[in-house]
TIVO-2410 file (N, C-alpha, C; in nm, 3 decimals):
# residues 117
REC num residu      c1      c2      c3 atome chaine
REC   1      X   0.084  -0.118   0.000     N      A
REC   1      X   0.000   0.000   0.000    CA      A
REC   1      X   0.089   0.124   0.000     C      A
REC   2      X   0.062   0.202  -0.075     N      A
REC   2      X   0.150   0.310  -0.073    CA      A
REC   2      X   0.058   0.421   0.012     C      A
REC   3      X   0.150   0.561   0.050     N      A
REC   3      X   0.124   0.635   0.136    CA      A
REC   3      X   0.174   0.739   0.094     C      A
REC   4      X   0.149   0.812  -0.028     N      A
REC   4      X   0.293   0.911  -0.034    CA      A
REC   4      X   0.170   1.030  -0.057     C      A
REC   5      X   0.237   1.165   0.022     N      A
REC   5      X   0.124   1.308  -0.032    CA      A
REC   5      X   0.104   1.348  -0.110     C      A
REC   6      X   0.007   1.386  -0.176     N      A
REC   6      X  -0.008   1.481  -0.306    CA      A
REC   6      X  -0.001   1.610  -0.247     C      A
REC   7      X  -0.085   1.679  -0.192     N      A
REC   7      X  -0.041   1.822  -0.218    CA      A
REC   7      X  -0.067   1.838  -0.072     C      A
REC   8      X   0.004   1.982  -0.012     N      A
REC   8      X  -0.041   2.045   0.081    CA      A
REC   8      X  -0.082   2.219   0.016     C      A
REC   9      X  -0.145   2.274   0.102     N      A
REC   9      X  -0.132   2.404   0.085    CA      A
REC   9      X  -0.301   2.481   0.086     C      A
REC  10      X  -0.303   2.594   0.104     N      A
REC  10      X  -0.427   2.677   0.082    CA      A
REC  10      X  -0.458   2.845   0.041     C      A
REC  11      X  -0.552   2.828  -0.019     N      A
REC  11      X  -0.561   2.989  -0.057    CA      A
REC  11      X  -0.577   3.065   0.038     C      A
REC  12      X  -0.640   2.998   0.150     N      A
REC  12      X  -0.658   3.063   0.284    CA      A
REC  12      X  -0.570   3.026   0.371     C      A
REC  13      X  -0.445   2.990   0.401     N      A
REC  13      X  -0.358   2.989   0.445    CA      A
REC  13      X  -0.339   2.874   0.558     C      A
REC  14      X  -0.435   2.800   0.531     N      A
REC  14      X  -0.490   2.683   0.633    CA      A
REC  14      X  -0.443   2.556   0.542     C      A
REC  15      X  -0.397   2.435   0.582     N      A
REC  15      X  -0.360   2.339   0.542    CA      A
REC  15      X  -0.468   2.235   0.468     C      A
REC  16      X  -0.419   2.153   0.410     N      A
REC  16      X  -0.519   2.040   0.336    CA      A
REC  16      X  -0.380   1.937   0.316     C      A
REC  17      X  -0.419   1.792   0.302     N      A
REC  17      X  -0.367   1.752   0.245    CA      A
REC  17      X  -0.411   1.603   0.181     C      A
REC  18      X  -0.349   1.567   0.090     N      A
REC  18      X  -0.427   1.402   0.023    CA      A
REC  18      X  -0.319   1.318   0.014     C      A
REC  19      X  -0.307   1.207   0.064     N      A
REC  19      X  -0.254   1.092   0.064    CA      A
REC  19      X  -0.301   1.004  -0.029     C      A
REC  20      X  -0.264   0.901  -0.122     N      A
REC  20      X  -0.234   0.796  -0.169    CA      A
REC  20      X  -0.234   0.668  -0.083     C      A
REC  21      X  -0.349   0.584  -0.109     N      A
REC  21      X  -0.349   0.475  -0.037    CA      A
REC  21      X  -0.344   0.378  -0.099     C      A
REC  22      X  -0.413   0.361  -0.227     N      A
REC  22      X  -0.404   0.277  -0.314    CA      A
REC  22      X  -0.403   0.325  -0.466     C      A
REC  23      X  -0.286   0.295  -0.604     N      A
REC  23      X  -0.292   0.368  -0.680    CA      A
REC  23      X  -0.265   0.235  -0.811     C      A
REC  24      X  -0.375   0.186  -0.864     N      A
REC  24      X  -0.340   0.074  -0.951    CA      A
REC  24      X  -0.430   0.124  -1.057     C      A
REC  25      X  -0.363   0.036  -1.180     N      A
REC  25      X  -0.471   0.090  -1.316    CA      A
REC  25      X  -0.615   0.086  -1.303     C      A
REC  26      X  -0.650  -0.005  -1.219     N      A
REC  26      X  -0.806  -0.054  -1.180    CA      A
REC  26      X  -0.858   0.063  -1.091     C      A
REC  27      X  -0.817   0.149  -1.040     N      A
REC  27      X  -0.851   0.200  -0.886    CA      A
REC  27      X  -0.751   0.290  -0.825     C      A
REC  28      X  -0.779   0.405  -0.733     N      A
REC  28      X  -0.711   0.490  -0.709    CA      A
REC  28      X  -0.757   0.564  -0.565     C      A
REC  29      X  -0.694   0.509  -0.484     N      A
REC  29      X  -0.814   0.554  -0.360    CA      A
REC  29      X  -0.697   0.654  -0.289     C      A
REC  30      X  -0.798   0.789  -0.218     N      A
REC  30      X  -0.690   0.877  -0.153    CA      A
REC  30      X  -0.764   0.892   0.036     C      A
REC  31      X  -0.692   0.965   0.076     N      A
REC  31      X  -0.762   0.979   0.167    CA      A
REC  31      X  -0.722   1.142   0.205     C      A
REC  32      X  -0.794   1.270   0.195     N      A
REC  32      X  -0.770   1.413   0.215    CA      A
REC  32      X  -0.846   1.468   0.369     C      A
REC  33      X  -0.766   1.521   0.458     N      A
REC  33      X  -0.805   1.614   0.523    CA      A
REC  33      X  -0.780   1.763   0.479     C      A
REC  34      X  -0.911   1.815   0.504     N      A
REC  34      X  -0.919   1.925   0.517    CA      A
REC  34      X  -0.926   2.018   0.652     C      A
REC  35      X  -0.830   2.137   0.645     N      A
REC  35      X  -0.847   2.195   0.780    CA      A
REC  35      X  -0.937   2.290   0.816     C      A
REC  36      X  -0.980   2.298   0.900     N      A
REC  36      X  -1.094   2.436   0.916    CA      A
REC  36      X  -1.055   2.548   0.850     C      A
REC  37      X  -1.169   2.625   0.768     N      A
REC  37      X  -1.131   2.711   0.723    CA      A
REC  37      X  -1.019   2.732   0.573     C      A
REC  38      X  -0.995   2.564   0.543     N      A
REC  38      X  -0.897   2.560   0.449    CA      A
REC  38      X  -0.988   2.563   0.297     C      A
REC  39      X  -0.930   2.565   0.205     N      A
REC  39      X  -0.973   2.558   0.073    CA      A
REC  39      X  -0.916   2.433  -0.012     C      A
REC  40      X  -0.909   2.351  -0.123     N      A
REC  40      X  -0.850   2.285  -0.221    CA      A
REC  40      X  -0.891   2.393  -0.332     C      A
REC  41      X  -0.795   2.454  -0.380     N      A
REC  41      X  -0.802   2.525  -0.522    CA      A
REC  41      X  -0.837   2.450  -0.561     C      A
REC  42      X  -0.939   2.475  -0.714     N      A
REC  42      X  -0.965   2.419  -0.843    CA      A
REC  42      X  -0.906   2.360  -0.890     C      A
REC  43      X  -0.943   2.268  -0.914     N      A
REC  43      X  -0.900   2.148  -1.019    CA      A
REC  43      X  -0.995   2.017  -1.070     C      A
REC  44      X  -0.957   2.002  -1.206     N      A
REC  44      X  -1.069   1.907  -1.291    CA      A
REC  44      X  -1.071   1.799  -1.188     C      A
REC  45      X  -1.218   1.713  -1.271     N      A
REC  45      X  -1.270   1.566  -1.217    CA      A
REC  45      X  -1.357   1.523  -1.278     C      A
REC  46      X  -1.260   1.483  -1.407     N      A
REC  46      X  -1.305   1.392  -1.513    CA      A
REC  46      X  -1.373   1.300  -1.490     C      A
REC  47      X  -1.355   1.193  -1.420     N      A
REC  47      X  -1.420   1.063  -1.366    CA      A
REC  47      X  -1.482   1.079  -1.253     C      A
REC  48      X  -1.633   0.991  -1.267     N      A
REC  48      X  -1.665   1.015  -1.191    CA      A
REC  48      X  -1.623   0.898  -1.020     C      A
REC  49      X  -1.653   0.927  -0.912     N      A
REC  49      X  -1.592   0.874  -0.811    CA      A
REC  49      X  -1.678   0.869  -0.654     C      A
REC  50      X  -1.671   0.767  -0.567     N      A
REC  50      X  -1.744   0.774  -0.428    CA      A
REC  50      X  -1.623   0.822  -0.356     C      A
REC  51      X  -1.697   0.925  -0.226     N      A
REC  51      X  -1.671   0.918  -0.129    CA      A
REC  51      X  -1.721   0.893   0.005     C      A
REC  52      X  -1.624   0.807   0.096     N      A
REC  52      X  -1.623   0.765   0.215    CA      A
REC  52      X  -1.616   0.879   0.306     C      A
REC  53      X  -1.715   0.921   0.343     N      A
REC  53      X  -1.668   1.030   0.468    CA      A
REC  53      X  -1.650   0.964   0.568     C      A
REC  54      X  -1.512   0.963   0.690     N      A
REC  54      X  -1.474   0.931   0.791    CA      A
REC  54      X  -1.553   0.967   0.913     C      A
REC  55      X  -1.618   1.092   0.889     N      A
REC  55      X  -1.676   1.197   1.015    CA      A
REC  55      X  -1.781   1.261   0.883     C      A
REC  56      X  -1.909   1.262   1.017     N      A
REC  56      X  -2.037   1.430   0.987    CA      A
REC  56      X  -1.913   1.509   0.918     C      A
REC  57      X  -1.954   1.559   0.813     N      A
REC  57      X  -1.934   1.688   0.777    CA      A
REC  57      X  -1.961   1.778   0.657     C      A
REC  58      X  -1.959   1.913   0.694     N      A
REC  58      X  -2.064   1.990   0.581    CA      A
REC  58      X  -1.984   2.105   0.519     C      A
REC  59      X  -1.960   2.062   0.391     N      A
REC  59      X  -1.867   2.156   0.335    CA      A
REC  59      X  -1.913   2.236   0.223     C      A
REC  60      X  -1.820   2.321   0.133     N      A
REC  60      X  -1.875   2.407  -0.007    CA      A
REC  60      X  -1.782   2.311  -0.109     C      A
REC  61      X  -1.902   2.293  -0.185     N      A
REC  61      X  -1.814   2.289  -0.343    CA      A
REC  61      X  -1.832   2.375  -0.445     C      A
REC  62      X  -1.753   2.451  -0.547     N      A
REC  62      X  -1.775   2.525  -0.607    CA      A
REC  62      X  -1.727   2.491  -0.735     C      A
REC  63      X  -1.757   2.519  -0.832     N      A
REC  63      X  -1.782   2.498  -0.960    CA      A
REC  63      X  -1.721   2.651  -1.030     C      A
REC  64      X  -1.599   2.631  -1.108     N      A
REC  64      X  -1.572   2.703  -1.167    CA      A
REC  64      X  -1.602   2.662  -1.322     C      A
REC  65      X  -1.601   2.794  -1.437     N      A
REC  65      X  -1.552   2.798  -1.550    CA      A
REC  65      X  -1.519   2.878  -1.611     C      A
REC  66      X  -1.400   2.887  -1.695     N      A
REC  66      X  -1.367   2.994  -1.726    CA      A
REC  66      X  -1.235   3.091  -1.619     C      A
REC  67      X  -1.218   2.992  -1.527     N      A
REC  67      X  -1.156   3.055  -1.422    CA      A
REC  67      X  -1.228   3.143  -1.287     C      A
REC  68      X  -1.380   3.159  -1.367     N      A
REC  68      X  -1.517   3.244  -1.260    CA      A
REC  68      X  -1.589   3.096  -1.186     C      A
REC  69      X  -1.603   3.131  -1.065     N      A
REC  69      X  -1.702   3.039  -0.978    CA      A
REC  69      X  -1.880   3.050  -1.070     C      A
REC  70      X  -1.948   2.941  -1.096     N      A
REC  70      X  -2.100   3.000  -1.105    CA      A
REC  70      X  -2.214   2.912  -1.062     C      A
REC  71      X  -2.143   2.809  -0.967     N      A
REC  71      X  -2.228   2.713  -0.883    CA      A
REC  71      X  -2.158   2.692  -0.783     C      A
REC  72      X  -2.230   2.740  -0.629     N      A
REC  72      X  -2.161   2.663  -0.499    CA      A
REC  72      X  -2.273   2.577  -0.437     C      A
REC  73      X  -2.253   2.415  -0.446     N      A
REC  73      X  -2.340   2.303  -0.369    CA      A
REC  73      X  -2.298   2.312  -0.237     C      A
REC  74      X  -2.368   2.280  -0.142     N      A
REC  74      X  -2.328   2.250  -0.003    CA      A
REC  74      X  -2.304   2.083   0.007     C      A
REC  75      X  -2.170   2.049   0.065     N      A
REC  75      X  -2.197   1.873   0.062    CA      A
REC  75      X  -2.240   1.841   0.211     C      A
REC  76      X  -2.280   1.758   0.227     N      A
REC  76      X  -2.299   1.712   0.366    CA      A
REC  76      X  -2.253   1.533   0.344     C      A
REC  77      X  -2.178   1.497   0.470     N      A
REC  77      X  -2.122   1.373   0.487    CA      A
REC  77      X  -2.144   1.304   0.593     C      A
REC  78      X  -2.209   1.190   0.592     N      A
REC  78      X  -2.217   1.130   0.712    CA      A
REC  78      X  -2.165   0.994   0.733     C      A
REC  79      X  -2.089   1.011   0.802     N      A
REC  79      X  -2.007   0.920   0.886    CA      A
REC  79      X  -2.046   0.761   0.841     C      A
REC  80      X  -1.928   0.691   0.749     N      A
REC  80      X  -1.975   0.548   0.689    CA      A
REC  80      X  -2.057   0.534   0.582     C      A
REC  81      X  -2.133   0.678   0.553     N      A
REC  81      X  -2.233   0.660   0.443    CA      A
REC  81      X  -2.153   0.718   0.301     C      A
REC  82      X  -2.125   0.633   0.224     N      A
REC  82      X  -2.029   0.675   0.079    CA      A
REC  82      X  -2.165   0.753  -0.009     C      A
REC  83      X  -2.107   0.836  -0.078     N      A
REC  83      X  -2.193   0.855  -0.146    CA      A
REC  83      X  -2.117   0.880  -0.331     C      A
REC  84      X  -2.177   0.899  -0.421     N      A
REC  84      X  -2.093   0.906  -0.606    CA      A
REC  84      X  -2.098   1.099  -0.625     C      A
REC  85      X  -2.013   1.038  -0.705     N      A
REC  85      X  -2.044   1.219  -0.735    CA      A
REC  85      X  -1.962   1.212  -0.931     C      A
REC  86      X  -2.086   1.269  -1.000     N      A
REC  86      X  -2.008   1.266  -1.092    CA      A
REC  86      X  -1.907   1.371  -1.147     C      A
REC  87      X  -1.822   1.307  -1.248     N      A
REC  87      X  -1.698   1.389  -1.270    CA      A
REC  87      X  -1.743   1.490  -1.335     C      A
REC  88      X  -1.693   1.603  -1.314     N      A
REC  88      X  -1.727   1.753  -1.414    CA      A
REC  88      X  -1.656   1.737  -1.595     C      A
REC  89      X  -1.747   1.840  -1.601     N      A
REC  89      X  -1.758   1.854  -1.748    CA      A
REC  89      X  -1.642   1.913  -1.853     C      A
REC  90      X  -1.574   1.880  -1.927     N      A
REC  90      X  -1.455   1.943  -1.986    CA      A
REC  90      X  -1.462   2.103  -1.972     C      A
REC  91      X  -1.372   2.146  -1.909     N      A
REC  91      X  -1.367   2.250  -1.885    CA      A
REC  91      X  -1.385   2.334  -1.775     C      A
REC  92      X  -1.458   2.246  -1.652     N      A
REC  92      X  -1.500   2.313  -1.532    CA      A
REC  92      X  -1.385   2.283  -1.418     C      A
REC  93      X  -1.410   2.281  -1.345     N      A
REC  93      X  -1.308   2.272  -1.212    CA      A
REC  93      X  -1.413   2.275  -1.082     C      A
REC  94      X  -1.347   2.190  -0.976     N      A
REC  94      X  -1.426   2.259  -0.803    CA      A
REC  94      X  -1.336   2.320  -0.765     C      A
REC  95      X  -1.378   2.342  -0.680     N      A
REC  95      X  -1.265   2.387  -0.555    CA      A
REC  95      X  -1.331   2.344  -0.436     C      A
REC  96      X  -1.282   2.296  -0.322     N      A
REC  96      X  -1.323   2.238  -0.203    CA      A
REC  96      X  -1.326   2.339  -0.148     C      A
REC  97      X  -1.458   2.392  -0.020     N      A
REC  97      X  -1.402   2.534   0.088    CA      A
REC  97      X  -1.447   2.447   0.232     C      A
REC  98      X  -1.393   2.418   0.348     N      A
REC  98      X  -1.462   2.414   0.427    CA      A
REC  98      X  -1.428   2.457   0.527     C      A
REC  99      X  -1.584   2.545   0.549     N      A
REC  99      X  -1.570   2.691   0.620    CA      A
REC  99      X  -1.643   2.659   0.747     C      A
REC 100      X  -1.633   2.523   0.834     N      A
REC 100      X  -1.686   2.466   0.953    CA      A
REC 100      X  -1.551   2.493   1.056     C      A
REC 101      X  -1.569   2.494   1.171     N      A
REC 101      X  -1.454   2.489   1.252    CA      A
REC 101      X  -1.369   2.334   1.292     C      A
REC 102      X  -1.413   2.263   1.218     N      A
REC 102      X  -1.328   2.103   1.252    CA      A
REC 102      X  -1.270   2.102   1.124     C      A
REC 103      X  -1.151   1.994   1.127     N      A
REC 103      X  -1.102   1.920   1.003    CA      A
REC 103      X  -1.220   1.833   0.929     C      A
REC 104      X  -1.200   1.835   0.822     N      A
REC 104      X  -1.262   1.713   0.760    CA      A
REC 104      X  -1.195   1.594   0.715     C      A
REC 105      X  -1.234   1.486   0.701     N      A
REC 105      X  -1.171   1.351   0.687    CA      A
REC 105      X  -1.274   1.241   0.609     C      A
REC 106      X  -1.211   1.225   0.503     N      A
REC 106      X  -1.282   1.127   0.391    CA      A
REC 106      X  -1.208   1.085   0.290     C      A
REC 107      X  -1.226   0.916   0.241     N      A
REC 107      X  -1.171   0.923   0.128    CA      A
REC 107      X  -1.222   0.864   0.010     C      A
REC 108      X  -1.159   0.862  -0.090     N      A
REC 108      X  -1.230   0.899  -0.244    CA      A
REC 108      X  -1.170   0.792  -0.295     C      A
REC 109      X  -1.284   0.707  -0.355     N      A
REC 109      X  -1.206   0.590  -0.452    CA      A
REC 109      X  -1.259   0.659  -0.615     C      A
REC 110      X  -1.170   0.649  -0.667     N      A
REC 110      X  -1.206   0.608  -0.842    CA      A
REC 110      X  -1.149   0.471  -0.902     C      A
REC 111      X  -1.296   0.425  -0.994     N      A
REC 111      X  -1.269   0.313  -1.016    CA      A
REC 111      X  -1.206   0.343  -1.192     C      A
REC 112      X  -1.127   0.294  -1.265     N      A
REC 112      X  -1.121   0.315  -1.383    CA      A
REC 112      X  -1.103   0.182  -1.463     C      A
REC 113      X  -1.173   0.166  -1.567     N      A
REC 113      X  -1.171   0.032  -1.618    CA      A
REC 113      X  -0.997  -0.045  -1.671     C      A
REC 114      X  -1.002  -0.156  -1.650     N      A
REC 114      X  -0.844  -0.223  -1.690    CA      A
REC 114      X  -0.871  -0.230  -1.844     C      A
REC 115      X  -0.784  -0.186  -1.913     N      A
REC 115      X  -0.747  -0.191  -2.040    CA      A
REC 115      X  -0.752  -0.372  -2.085     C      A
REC 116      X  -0.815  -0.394  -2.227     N      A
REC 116      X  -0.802  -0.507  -2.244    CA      A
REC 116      X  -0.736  -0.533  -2.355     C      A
REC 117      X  -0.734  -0.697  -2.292     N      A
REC 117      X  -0.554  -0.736  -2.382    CA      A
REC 117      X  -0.591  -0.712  -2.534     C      A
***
């Protein structure tokens, strides 16, 4: 099982970060905390993917295009309950905000089909 970080950092100056737990052609599972008050800048999500929330929690997703925000969903997560979310549309981006006073903790499998022989 691998363990290695993808990113740290925030627009709001508050930490995030995503780990690598499992990363095979079939499947790609991470596991990201978010810190109070932290953000994940924008970035695509081609495929679509479940997440495992670890803990309750109620965050912003926002929907850019064009580089402009023009949809913010509220997510809500409850503890053991996975839920899908599909991948955005060529060209859009989220950005994660969560503007609760706890960390958040969940993680995200994508499944992607194995290439055949």
């Amino acid at each position: 099982m691998a363990s290695t970080p993808q990113g740290t950092g925030s627009g709001s100056g508050r930490p995030f970060n995503t780990t690598t737990i499992i990363d095979r052609p079939h499947v790609h599972i991470t596991k990201t905390t978010i810190e109070p008050r932290a953000v994940i800048p924008a970035h695509p999500h081609a495929e679509d993917f479940v997440v495992y929330p670890l803990e309750d929690y109620n965050i912003k997703r926002v929907y850019h295009k064009d580089g402009k925000p023009y949809r913010t969903v509220r997510m809500t997560g409850t503890t053991g309950q996975p839920y899908k979310v599909k991948g955005t549309a060529p060209g859009v981006t989220i950005s994660i905000e969560n503007d609760s006073d706890k960390p958040v903790n969940f993680e995200k499998t994508v499944q992607r089909p194995l290439p055949r022989p």
